[in-house]
C-alpha positions, 0 to 999 in steps of 0.5 A, spaced: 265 185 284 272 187 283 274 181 287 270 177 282 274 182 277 281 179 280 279 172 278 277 173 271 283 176 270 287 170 272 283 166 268 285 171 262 292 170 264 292 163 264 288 163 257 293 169 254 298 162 255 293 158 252 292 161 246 294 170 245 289 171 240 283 168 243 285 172 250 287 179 246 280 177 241 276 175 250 278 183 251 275 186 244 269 183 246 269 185 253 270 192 250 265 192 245 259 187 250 260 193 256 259 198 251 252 194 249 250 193 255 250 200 257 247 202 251 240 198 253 241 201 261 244 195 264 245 197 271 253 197 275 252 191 278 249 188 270 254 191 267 260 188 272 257 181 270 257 182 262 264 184 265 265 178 267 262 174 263 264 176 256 272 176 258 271 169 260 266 166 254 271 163 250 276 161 257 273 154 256 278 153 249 283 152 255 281 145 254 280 144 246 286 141 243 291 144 240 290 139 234 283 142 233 284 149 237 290 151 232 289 147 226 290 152 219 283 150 215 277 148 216 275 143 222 271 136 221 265 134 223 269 130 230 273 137 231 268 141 229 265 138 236 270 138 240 271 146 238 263 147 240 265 144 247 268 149 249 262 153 250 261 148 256 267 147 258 266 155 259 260 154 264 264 148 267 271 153 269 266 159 271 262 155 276 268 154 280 271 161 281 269 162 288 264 168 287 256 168 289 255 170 282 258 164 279 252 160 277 250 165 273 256 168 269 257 160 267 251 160 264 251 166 260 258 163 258 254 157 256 249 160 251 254 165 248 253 161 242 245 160 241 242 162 236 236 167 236 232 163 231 234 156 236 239 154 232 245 155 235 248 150 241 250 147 246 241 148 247 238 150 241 235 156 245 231 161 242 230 168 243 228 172 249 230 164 253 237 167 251 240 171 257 240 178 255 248 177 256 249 172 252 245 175 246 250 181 247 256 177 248 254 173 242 254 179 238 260 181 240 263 176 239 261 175 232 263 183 229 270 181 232 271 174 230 269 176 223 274 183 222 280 179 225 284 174 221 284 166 223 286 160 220 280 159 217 278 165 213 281 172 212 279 178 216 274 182 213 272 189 213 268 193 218 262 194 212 263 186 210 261 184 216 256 189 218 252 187 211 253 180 214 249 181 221 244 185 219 243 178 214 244 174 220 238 179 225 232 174 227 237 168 225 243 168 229 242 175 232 237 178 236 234 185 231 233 189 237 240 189 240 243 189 234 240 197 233 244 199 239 249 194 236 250 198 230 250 206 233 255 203 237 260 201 232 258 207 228 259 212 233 266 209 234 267 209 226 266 216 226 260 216 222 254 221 224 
C-alpha cells in the first residue's frame, strides 16, 4: 500500500496545480473518509483503500474546463454536464495508476456521487449497490463542501450543514453511516 500511497500523492500534486482548493478540499476529505472508515471497523488494508480513493475522487476535475470548473455562479445545464464527468474522468485516471487495487479505487471514485435513494450519478445507484467507500467519501465530501465557500454559495455553518444532511439521510446520505458520521464531527467539536 504505501507504493500506492506514493502514487496518489503525485497525483494530488498534480491536481493541487490544477486547482489549490480542490487538492486542500481532496485532503479534507481524505481526513474526515479515514475517520469514518474506522469507526465502522475497516480493516488496515480497507482503510488504505478509503485512502486512496478519497484523496483522488475529485482527480478527474484535472480535465473540466476552466470555463466550467472556475466559473463564478451557477453552472448551465451543458456546464453542469461536463462538471459531472469528472466523476468518470476520475475512474478513467485511477485505472491507470500502475497498482492491483486500481480497478477498485477507480470504481469507488466513480460513484462517490450516487445517491442512497438512486438519484445521483454517473449510474443512478442505490443503497447497499454503492461501494460502502463510496457512501463514505460522499458524505465527506458533502460536509466539506458545504462549510468551505466556493463560487457558487457561501460557507455555511457546521450546524447549517448538520441540519441539511440529517434532511438528505435516505435521499442522498446513507442513514446508517451517517450516525457514525455525526459523532465523529461531534467529537471533533467538542460536543459530549
Amino acid at each position: 500500500m504505501p507504493t500506492l500511497i506514493r502514487q496518489s500523492d503525485c497525483l494530488a500534486a498534480a491536481l493541487r496545480k490544477r486547482d489549490a482548493y480542490t487538492e486542500a478540499h481532496c485532503g479534507r476529505v481524505e481526513s474526515l473518509s479515514v475517520q469514518l472508515g474506522l469507526r465502522c471497523h475497516l480493516n488496515a488494508y480497507e482503510i488504505g483503500l478509503l485512502r486512496v480513493a478519497s484523496k483522488l475522487h475529485d482527480v478527474g476535475k484535472i480535465g473540466v474546463p476552466d470555463y466550467v470548473l472556475l466559473k463564478s455562479g451557477d453552472l448551465d445545464a451543458g456546464e453542469l454536464e461536463i462538471m459531472r464527468s469528472h466523476a468518470e474522468l476520475g475512474q478513467d485516471i485511477c485505472n491507470k495508476l500502475p497498482h492491483k487495487d486500481a480497478s477498485k479505487i477507480s470504481l469507488y471514485v466513480r460513484h462517490h456521487h450516487e445517491a442512497f435513494d438512486g438519484s445521483g450519478y454517473p449510474d443512478g445507484l442505490s443503497g447497499e449497490h454503492i461501494p460502502i467507500y463510496s457512501r463514505i467519501i460522499s458524505l465527506a465530501d458533502n460536509y466539506d463542501a458545504m462549510l468551505t465557500t466556493r463560487s457558487y454559495h457561501r460557507a455555511r455553518s457546521h450546524a447549517q450543514v448538520m441540519e441539511i444532511m440529517e434532511c438528505e439521510c435516505g435521499k442522498k446520505i446513507d442513514p446508517f453511516l451517517f450516525g457514525h458520521f455525526e459523532k465523529i464531527v461531534a467529537s471533533a467539536a467538542g460536543a459530549p
